[in-house]
Structures are given as C-alpha cells and as structure tokens.
C-alpha positions, -999 to +999 in steps of 0.1 A: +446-434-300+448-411-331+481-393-340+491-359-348+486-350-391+513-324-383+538-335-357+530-370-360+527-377-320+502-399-307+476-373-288+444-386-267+410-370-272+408-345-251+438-330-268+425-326-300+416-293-315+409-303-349+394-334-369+384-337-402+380-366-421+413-387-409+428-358-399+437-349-362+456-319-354+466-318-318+465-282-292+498-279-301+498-275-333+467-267-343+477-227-349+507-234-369+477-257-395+449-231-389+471-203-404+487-225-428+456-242-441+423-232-431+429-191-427+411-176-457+431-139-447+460-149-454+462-147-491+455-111-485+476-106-463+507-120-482+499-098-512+504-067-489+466-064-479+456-057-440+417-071-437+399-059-406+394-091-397+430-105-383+423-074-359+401-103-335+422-130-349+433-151-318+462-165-343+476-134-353+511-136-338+514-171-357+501-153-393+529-127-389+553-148-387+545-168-415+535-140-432+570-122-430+587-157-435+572-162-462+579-128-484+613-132-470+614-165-491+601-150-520+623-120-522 
C-alpha cells in the first residue's frame, strides 16, 4: 500500500483523494495540500485580494487559516 506525501501514514485505496505522479495525499490531509499547493486563489488572497471564487470553495475554512497564519508570520 502507498503512503501518505504529507503525513507519511500508510493509506489504502479507497482513502486516497489525490495522486499524481508518486504522490498520494490521503482524505485527511488532502485540504491542508490543496490549499497549500494546488489553490491558484491563494496568492490573491494573501496580497489582500477577495476573488469571487473562494465564495464556492469547499476549502475555505482551511485557506483562512493559512491565510491569516501566514501574514501573521510575515508581519
């Protein structure tokens, strides 16, 4: 069985949200990698924009709080 790119635990098929290449990113933490790594928004969204679009995002909740972690770190 594959394991984890982010938390490093071994997961089983059904459990994986996301595969590319020879990366698996389990249910778990696929939000935490979306936001992170594949969310085109959030650039905006850290230099103080709001795009329409994180309106329908089902991962908002996640971006805000990496969002206001992450200005926090940069003030």
């Amino acid at each position: 069985m594959p394991f984890c790119t982010v938390c490093g635990r071994e997961v089983n098929f059904k459990n994986i949200s996301y595969i590319y290449g020879n990366i698996f990113i389990c249910k778990d933490c696929f939000p935490q990698y979306y936001v992170k790594n594949l969310c085109k928004v959030v650039e905006k969204r850290l230099r103080g924009e709001s795009p329409s679009a994180c309106n329908f995002c089902s991962f908002k909740k996640q971006c805000d709080v990496y969002v206001s972690k992450t200005l926090k770190a940069l003030s």
